[in-house]
Each structure stands twice: as C-alpha cells, then as structure tokens.
Residue frames relative to the residue before (quaternion, step in Angstrom):
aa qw qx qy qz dx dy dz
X 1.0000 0.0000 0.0000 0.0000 0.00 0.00 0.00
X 0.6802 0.4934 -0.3157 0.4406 3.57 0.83 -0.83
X 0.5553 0.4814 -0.4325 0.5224 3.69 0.82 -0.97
X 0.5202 0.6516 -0.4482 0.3224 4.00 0.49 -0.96
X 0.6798 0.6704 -0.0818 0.2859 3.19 0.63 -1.97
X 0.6355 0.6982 -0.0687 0.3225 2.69 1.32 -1.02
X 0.6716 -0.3677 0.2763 0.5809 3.75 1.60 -0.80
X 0.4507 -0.5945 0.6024 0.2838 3.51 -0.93 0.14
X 0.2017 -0.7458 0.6190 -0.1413 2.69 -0.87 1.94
X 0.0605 0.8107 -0.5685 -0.1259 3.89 -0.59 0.36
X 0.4932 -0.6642 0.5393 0.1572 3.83 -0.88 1.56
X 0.3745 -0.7460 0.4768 0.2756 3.30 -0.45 1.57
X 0.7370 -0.5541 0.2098 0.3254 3.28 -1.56 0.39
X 0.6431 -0.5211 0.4185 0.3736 3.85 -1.25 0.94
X 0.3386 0.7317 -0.5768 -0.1314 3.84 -0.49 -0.02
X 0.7382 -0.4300 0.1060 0.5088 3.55 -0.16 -0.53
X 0.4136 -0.6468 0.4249 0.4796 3.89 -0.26 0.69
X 0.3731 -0.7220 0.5786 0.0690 2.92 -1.49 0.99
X 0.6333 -0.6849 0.2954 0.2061 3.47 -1.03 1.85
X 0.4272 -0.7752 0.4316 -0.1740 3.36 -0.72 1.24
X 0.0977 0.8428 -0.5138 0.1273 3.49 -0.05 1.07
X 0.7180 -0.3392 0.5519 0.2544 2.99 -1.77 0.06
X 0.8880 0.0336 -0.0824 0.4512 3.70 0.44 -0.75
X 0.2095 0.6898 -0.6187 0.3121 2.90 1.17 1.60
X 0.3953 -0.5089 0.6060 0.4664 4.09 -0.59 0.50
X 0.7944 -0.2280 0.4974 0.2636 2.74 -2.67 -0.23
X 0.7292 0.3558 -0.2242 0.5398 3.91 0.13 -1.50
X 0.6792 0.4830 -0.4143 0.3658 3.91 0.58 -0.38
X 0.5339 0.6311 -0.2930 0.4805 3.51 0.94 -1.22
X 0.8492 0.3450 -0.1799 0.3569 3.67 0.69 -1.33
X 0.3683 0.6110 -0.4050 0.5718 3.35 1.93 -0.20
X 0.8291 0.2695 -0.3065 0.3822 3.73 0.19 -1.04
X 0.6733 0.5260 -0.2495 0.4559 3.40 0.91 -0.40
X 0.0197 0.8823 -0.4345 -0.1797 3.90 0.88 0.40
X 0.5822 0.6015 -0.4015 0.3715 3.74 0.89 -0.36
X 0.4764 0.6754 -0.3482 0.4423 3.11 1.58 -1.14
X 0.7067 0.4756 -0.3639 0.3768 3.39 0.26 -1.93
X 0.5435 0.6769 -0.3689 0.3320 3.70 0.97 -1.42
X 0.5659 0.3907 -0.2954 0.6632 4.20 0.80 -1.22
X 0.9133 0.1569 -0.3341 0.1723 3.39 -0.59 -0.65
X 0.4037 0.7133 -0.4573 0.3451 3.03 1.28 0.89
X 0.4283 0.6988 -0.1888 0.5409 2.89 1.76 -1.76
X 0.6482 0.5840 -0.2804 0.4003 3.79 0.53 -1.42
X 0.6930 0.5393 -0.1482 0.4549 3.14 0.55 -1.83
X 0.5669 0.5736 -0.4481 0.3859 4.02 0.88 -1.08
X 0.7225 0.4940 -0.3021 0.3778 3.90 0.76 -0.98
X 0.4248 -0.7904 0.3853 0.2151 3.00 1.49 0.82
X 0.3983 0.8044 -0.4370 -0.0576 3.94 0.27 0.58
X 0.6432 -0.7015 0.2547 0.1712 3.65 -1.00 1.23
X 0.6385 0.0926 -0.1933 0.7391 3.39 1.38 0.37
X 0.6809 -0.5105 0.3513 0.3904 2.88 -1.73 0.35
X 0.6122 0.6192 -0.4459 0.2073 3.59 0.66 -0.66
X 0.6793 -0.5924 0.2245 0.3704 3.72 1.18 0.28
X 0.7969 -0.3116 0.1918 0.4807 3.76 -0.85 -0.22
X 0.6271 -0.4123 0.5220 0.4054 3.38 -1.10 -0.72
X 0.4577 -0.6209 0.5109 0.3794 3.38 -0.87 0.73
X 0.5814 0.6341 -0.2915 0.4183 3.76 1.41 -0.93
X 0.6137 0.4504 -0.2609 0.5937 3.95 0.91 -1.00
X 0.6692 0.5093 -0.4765 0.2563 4.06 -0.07 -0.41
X 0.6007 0.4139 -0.5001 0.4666 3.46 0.46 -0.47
X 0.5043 0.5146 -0.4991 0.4814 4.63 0.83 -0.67
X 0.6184 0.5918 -0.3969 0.3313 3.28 0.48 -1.76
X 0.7598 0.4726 -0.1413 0.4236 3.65 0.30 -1.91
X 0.5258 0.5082 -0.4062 0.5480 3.89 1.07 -0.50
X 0.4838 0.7380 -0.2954 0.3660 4.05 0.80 -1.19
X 0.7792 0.3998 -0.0423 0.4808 3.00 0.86 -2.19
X 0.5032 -0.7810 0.2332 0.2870 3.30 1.25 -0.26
X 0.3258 0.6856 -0.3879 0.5229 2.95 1.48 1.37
X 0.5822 -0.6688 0.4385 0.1463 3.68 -1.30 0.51
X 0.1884 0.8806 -0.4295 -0.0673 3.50 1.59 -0.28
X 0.0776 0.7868 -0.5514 -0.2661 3.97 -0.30 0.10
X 0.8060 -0.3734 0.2690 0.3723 3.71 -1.31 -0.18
X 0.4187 0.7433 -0.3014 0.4258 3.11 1.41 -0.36
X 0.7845 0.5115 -0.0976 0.3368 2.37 0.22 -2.24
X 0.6310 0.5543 -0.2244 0.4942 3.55 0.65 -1.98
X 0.7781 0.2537 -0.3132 0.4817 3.85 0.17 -0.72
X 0.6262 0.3688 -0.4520 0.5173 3.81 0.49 0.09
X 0.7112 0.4193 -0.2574 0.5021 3.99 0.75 -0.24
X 0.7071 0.5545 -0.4019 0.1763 3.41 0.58 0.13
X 0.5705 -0.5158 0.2861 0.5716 3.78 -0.64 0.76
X 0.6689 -0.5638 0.3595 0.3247 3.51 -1.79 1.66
X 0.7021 0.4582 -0.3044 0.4522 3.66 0.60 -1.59
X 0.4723 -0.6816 0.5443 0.1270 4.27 1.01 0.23
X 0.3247 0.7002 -0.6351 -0.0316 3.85 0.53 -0.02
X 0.7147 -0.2651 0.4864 0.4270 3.46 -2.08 -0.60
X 0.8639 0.0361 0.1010 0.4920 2.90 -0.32 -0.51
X 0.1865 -0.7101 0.6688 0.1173 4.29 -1.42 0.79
X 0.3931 -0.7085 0.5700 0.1363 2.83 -1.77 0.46
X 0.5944 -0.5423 0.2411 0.5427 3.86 -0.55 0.68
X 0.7406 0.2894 -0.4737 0.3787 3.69 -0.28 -0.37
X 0.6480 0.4611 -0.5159 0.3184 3.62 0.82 0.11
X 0.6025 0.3479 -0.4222 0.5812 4.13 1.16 -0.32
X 0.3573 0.6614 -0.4421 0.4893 4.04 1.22 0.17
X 0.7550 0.1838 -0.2566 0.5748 4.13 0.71 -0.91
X 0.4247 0.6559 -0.4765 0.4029 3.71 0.90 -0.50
X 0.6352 0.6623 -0.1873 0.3505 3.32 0.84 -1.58
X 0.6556 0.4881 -0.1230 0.5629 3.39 0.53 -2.01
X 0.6427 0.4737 -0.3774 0.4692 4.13 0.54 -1.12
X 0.8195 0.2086 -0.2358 0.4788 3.43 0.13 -1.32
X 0.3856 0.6028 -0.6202 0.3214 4.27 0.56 0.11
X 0.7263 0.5565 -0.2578 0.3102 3.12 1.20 -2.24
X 0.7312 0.4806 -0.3007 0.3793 3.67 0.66 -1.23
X 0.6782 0.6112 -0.2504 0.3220 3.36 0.76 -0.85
X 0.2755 -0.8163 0.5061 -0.0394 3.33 -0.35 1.79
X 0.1601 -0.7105 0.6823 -0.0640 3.90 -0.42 1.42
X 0.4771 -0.4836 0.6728 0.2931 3.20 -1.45 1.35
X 0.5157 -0.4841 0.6748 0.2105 3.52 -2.04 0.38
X 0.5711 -0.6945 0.4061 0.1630 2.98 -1.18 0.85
X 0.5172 0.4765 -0.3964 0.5901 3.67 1.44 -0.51
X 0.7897 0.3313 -0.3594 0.3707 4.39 0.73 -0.39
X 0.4210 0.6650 -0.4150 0.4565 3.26 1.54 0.00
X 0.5948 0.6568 -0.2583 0.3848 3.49 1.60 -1.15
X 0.5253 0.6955 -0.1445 0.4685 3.29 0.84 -1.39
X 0.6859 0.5584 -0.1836 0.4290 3.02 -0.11 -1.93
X 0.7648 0.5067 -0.0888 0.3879 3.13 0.12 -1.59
X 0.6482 0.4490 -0.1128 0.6045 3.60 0.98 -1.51
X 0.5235 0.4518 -0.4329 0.5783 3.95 0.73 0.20
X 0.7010 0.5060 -0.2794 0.4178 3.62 0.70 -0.79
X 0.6509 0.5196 -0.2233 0.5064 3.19 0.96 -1.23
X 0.0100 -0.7757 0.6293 0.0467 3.82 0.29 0.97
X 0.7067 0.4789 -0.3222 0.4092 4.08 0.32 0.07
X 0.3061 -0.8041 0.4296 0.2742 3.34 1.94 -0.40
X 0.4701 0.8224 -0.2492 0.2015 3.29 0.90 0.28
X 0.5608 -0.6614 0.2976 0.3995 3.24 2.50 -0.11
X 0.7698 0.2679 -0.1035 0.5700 3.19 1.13 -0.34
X 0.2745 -0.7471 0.6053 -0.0111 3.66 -1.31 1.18
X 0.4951 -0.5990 0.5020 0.3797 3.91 -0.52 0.48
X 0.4246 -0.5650 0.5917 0.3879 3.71 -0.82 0.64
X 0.6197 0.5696 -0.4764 0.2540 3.96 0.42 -0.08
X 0.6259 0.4385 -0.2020 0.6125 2.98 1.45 -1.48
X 0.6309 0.3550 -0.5277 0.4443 3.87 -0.34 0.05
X 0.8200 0.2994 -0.3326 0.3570 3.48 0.45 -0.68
X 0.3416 0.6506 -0.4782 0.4810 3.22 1.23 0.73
X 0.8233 0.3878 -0.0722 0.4082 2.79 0.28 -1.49
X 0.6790 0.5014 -0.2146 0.4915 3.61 1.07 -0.11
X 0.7390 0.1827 -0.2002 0.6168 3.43 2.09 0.06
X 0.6706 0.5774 -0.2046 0.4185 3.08 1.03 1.36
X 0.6805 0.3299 -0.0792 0.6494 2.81 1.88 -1.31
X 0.7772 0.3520 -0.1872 0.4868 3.39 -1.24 0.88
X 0.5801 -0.4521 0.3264 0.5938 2.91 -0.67 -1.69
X 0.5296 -0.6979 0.4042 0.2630 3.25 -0.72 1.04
X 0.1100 -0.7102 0.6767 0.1599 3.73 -1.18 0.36
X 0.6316 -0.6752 0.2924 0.2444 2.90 -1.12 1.16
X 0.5155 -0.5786 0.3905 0.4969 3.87 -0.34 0.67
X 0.5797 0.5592 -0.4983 0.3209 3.52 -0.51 -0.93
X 0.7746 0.3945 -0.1893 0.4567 3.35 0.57 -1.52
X 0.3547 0.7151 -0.4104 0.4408 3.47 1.31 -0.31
X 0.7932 0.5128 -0.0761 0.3195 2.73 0.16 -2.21
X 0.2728 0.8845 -0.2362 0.2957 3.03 1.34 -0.91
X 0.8191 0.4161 0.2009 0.3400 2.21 -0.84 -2.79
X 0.8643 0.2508 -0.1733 0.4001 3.08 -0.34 -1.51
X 0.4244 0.6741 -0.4514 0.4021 4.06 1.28 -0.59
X 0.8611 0.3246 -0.1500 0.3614 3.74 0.75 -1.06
X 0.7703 0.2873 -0.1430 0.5511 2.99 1.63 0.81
X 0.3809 0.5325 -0.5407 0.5282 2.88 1.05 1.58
X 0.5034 -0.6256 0.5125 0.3042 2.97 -1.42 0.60
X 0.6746 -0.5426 0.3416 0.3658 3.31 -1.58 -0.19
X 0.6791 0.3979 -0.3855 0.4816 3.37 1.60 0.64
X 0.6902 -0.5892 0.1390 0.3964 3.44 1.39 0.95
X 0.4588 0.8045 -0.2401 0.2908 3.20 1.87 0.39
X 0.0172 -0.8293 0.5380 0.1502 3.81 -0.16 0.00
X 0.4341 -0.7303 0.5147 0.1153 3.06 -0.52 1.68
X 0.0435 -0.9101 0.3907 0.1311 3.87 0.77 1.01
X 0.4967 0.7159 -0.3966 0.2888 3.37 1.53 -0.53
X 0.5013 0.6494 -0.3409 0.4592 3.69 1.77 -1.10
X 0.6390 0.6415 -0.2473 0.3449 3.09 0.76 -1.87
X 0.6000 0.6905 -0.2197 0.3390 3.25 0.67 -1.25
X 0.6676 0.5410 -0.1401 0.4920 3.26 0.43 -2.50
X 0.6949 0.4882 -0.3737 0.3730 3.53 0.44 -0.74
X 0.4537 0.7818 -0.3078 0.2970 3.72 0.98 -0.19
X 0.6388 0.6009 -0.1758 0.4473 2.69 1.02 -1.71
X 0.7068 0.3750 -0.2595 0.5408 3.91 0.72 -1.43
X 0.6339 0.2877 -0.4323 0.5731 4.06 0.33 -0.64
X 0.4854 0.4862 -0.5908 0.4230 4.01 -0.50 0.53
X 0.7572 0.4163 -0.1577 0.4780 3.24 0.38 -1.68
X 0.6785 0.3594 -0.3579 0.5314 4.02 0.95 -0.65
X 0.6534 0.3798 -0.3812 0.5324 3.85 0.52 0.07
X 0.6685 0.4808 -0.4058 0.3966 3.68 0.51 -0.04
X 0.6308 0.4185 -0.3080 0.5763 3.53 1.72 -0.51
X 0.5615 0.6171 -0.3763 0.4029 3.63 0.95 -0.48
X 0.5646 0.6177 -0.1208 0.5340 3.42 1.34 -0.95
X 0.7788 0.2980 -0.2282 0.5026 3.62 0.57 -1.16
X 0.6717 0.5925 -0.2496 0.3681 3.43 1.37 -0.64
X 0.3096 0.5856 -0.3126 0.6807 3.53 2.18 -0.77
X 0.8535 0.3513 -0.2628 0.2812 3.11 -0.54 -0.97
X 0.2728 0.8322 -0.1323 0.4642 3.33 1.76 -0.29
X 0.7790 0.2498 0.1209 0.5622 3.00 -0.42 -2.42
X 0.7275 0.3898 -0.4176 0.3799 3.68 0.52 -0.26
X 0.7084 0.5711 -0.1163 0.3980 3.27 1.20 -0.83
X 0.4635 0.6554 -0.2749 0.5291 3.40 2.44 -0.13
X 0.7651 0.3865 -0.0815 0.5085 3.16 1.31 -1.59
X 0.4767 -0.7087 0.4222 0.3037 3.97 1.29 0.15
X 0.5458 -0.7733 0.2133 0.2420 3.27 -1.21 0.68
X 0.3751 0.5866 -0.4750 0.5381 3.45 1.74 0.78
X 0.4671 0.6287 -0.5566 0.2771 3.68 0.53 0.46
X 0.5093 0.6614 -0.3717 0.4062 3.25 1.24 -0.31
X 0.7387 0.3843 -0.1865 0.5214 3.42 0.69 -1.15
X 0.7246 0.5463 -0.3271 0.2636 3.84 1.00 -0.64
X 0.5107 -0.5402 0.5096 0.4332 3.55 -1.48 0.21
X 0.2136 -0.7023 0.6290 0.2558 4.25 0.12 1.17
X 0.5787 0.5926 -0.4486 0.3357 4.17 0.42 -0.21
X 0.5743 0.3912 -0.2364 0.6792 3.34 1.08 -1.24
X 0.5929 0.4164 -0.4968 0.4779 3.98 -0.23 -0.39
X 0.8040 0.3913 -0.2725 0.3551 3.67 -0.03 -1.13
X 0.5021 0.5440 -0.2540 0.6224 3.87 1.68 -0.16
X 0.6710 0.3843 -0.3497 0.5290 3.40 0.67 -0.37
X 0.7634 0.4695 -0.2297 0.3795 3.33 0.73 -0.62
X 0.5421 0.5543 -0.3023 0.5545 2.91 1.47 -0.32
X 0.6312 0.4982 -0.3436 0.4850 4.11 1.22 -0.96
X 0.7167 0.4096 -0.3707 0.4256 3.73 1.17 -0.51
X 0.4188 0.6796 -0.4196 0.4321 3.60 1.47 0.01
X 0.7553 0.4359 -0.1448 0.4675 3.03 0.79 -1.51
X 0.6216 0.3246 -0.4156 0.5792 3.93 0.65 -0.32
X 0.9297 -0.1415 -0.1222 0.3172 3.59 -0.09 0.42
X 0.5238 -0.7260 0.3976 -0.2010 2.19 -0.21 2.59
X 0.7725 0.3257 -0.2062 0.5046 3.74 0.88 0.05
X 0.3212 -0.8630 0.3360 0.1979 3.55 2.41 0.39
X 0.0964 0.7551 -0.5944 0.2592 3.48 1.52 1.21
X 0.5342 -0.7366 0.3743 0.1787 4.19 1.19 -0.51
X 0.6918 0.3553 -0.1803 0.6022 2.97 1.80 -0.18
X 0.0164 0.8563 -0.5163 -0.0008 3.81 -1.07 0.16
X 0.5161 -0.6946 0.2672 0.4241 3.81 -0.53 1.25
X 0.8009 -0.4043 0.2982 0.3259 3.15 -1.27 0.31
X 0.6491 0.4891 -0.1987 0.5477 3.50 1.37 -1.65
X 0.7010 0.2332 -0.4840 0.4690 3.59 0.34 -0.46
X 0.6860 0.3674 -0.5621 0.2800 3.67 -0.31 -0.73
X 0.4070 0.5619 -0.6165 0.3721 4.36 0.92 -0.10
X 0.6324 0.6698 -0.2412 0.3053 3.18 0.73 -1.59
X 0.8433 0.2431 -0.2744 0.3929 3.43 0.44 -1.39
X 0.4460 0.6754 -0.3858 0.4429 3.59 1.65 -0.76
X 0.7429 0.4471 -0.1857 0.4624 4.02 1.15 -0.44
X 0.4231 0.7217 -0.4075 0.3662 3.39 1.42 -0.06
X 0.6404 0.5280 -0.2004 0.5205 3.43 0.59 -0.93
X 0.5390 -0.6361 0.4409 0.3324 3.85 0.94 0.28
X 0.4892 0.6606 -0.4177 0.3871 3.86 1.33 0.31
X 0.4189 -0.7785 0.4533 0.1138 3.29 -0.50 1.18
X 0.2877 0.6706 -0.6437 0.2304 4.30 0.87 1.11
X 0.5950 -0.6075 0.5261 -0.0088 2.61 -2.00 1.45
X 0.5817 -0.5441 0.4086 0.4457 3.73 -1.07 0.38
X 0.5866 0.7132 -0.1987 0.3283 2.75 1.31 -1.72
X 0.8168 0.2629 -0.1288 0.4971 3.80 0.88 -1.27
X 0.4559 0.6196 -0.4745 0.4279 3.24 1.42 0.64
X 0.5452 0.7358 -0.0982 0.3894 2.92 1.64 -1.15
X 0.7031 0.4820 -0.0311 0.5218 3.22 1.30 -1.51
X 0.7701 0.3146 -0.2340 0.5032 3.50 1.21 -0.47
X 0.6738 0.1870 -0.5369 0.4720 3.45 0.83 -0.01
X 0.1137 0.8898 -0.2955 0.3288 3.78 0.38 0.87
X 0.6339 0.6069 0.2790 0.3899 1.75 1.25 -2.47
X 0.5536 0.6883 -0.1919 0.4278 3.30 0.84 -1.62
X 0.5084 -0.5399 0.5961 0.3078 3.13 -1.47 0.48
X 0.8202 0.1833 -0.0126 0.5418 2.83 0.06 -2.05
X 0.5959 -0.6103 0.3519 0.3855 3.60 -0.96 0.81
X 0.2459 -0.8061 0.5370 -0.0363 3.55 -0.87 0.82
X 0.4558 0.4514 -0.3980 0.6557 3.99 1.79 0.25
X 0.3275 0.6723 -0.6608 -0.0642 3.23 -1.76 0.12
X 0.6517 -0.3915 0.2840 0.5842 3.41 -1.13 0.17
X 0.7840 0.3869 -0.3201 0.3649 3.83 0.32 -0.17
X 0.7624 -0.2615 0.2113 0.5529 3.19 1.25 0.44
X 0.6296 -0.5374 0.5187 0.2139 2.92 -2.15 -0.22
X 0.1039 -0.7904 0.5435 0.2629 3.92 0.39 0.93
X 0.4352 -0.6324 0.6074 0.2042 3.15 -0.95 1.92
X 0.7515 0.4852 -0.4027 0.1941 3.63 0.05 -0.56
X 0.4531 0.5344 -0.3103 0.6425 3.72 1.70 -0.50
X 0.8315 0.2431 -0.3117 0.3902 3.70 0.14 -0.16
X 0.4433 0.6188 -0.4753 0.4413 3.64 1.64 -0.04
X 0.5066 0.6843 -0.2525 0.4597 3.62 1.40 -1.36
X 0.8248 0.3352 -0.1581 0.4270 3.33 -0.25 -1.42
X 0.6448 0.5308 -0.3693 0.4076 3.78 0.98 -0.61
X 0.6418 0.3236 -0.2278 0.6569 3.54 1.48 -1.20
X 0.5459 0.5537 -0.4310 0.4579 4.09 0.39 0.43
X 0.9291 0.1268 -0.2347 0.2563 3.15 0.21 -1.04
C-alpha cells in the first residue's frame, strides 16, 4: 500500500514474453526483461566493491528499495544456508521472488472501506495525523520515516490527505509488482539454479567462447574445443567428466555434429 501512495505508476505495455535461454548473457536477459533491469539497478545503488555483491548487512535496505517489507525475522530464517559475506543480485533476486510470493497486501477496494469508516464526514479526506497514526500502528506497522515520506507530499495545505487518490493508485502498483514478480522469476529461471553460487562474469565469457567457436550458431561444438573452452579460465575439467555429464543428460546431447553446447550450458546451471 505504501509503495502505491507513492505516484501513479503505469506498467509498460503487455506484448508477448519474449523467448529465453540458457545462453542468453547477464546484460541480455536484463535488456529483455526491463523490470528486472529496474531491481538491478536498485541493486547496483548499494554501491558494491567487488563483484561478490552487497553486504549481507545492506540486503534487507537493498530489498525495502525493491519494494518489499523484509523484517529481521524473516532475513535470518531466509538467508542462503552457507550465510556468505556478502550476495550477489540473483541471490537477493530469489530472496525477492520468496518474500514478493508470501507477502499478502490488503486489496485496494478493502483498503477503501477501511478508510471510508474513518472518514465520519465522508468527505475523502483523513487528517495527515490520523493516517499516520494509523499507518504506524495498526496491523502491521510501517516504519515512520517512510510514513513521513509519503504522506508529507500529499497533503494539502490544511493537513489533509485526499486518500481516495491515494487509493486509485493501488490498482496500477498490484499490476506492476505482479509483472515484476513473473519477470524475476523469468531471469532467474533463464539462468538456472546454480546461478546463485556462480561467477555470472566467467558464465558470460564462456558464452561468449561458444559464440565465437561457432560463428554460424549451427548450436553444436566438438568435444575437444568445448574441453578446451570449459579450461580457459585455469579450471582443471577432465575428458573423462565431460564424458560423464553429457552421459548424464536426459535427452542425448552427442551427435555426429557435436556436442549441443546449449543442452549442456542448461543442465550444468540446472542441475
């Protein structure tokens, strides 16, 4: 409700979702996915000094940014088991998607109500005292500052807050957090669920070395180079465990034309 409050917002237009891979890079995924780009800008504000991501301390600010409610609770029963120093976006990226999903927003038509029970003169309007009473106290409280915030830029010059405006605005931030949400879910689900744990720099170099060995995107590549590029990076993989994972595979992933790098880019960040 508070993020609502906040301005008319309008959710860019619906067209069709646009097809998603495995060996889209990082900067592509977020080009197609603009809400996405929106968090990892928001991300990017906590300014962090290596790639390895924010502070574990700054994520629960980081997640308020994105427009969520995160409390202390939560963050220590939700953080990743191994606890590192410090996360990277797709890891406050699933944090995100967890607490978007759980989190239960009154509807705007009962927020109405509510509100119109107060309003004993019917008159649209509530004292900026009594909303901010009643907005850091009842329920769940929101934290004053943000109160203050909000309601400072939208009173009138007799101390009123025309809440009925306030309201209307609900309806569009639902509809922009419900696509923000499907689109997260998206961008995490493009890049598999070892993205959490990976280096997305090396990932996006690797992809770029299988671009470059086959330059005509036929999708497949011999066996020796992909040992080859999977070893650039100073990582020590074996024929042997190349061997073992496309093996592995559901669906076969060898043919007489190679190794489709893209079934095995999948299954490495999949499984």
């Amino acid at each position: 409700m508070l993020d609502a409050m906040q301005g008319k917002r309008t959710l860019p237009q619906a067209g069709p979702p646009p097809e998603l891979g495995c060996c889209h890079k990082q900067a592509e995924l977020l080009e197609l996915l603009p809400l996405v780009h929106n968090l990892w800008e928001m991300f990017n504000m906590f300014n962090p000094v290596e790639p390895a991501g924010i502070r574990v301390g700054e994520v629960g600010c980081c997640l308020d940014a994105m427009g969520l409610a995160p409390t202390q609770f939560w963050l220590q029963a939700n953080m990743p088991q191994k606890f590192p120093t410090r996360l990277s976006f797709e890891n406050v990226l699933t944090l995100y998607c967890k607490l978007a999903n759980e989190e239960c927003k009154p509807k705007a038509p009962d927020v109405l109500r509510a509100l119109r029970v107060w309003d004993v003169k019917q008159s649209g309007k509530l004292p900026y005292s009594e909303l901010r009473k009643m907005l850091t106290t009842i329920g769940d409280p929101i934290d004053a500052h943000h109160v203050f915030g909000v309601l400072a830029s939208v009173s009138d010059i007799n101390g009123n807050v025309h809440y009925e405006d306030l309201v209307a605005n609900m309806n569009a931030h639902d509809a922009i957090a419900a696509e923000t949400l499907r689109q997260a879910r998206a961008y995490l689900q493009a890049l598999g669920r070892n993205a959490v744990d990976m280096d997305m720099v090396k990932r996006d170099e690797f992809i770029d070395n299988l671009r470059e060995a086959d330059p005509e995107c036929r999708g497949y590549i011999a066996n020796r180079k992909l040992l080859e590029l999977l070893n650039r990076n100073g990582t020590e993989f074996t024929a042997r465990e190349l061997d073992i994972i496309t093996g592995s595979m559901k669906s076969n992933s060898r043919t007489d034309k190679g190794i489709d790098y893209r079934k095995f880019l999948h299954y490495i960040m999949d499984t």
